[in-house]
Each structure stands twice: as C-alpha cells, then as structure tokens.
N, C-alpha and C positions, 0 to 999 in steps of 0.2 A: 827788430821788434815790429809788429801787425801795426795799423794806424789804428788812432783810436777814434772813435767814432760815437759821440754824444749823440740821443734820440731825443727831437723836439717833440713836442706836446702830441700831434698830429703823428707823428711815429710810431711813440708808444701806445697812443690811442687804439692805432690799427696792429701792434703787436699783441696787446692785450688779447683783441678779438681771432686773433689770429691765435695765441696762445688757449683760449677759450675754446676754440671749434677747432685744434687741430690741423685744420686746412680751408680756403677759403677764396674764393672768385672776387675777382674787384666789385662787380656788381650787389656781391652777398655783403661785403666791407661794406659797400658806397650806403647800403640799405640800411645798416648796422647806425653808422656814421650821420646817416640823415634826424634818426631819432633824435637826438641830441642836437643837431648844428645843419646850418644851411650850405650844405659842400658839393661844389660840381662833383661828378663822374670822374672827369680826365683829372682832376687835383687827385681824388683818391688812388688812379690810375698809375698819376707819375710818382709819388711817395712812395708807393708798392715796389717800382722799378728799381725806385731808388736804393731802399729795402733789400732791395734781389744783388744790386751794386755795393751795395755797403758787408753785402757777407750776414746780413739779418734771417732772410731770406731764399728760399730756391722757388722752380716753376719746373710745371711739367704741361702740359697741354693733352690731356686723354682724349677732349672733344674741341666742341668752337672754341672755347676759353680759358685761357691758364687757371691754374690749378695753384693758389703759393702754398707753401708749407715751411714752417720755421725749423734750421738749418739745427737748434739747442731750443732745448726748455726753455723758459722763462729762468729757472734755477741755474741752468749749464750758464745759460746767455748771463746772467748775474756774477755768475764764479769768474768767469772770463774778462768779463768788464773791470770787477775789481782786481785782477791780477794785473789786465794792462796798465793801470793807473797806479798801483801801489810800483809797480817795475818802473813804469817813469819816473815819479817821486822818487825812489831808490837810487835812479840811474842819476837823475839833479841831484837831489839834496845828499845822499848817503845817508850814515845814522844819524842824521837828524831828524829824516822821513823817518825812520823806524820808531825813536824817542817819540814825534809829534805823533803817529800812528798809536803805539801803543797806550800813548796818555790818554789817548782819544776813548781804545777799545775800555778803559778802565770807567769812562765815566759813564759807559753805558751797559756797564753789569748789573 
C-alpha cells in the first residue's frame, strides 16, 4: 500500500490555489498566500517541492520558472485519500472498521 500522506493547513492552502488556477509558479502562490498571512518566498517554495515529493504535485519548467500542476482533482485527490485510509483501517481493525465506518456513514444521511 502507497504511504499516506496528511496535508497541513499551509498545504492545502496552497493546493486549493493550485486547484483554483489549474497551474501555478511559486511566485504566483507566494502572492496568493501573502494576501492572507505574512509568508517568506522560500517557505512557499519548499512546501511546493514537498507537494512535487509527496505525489500531490508535478512541475514542468516551459521558461525561467516551474510550472506545478496537481497530479488529481481536488475530487480524484479526495477519492484516493479516503481509500488509503479506509484500507488501513481495514487492514488493522477488519470488520470492525467496516461496522464503525458504516455507523458512521448512517449518521450523516
């Protein structure tokens, strides 16, 4: 099984925008990201990379500056996450995960 990979506040921040424009320069992020909060350059820089390492992420370089683009949707990337997560629980607990799962799905019909 894939590792699973939780996205911290600063992550999904910059996934959003990223989900939002499609594609994205760290500088176009860092600008994004300023409106809101007071954040170095290089911080937005290495989260991005990270992003590219974690499988969130790809780059391409057309000109001086990469280029990211998100690898799934926002939707794909959500389907994905909750599979890896429900297979872990699966994998620990057996039908107990399924029982606590499905009681779960029921309380929010």
């Amino acid at each position: 099984m894939g590792r699973l990979y939780n996205l911290g506040p600063l992550e999904r921040e910059i996934m959003e925008s990223i989900w939002d424009t499609k594609q994205i320069t760290v500088r176009e992020a860092h600008l994004r990201l300023k409106k809101k909060r007071d954040i170095a350059y290089t911080t937005v820089m290495t989260v991005m990379a990270r992003l590219v390492d974690k499988g969130f992420l790809t780059r391409k370089k057309p000109g001086k500056a990469y280029l990211y683009l998100p690898k799934k949707t926002k939707g794909q990337t959500a389907k994905s996450e909750i599979k890896r997560i429900v297979d872990l629980l699966v994998d620990q607990y057996g039908k107990e995960a399924v029982t606590a799962f499905t009681d779960e799905l029921k309380k929010h019909k």
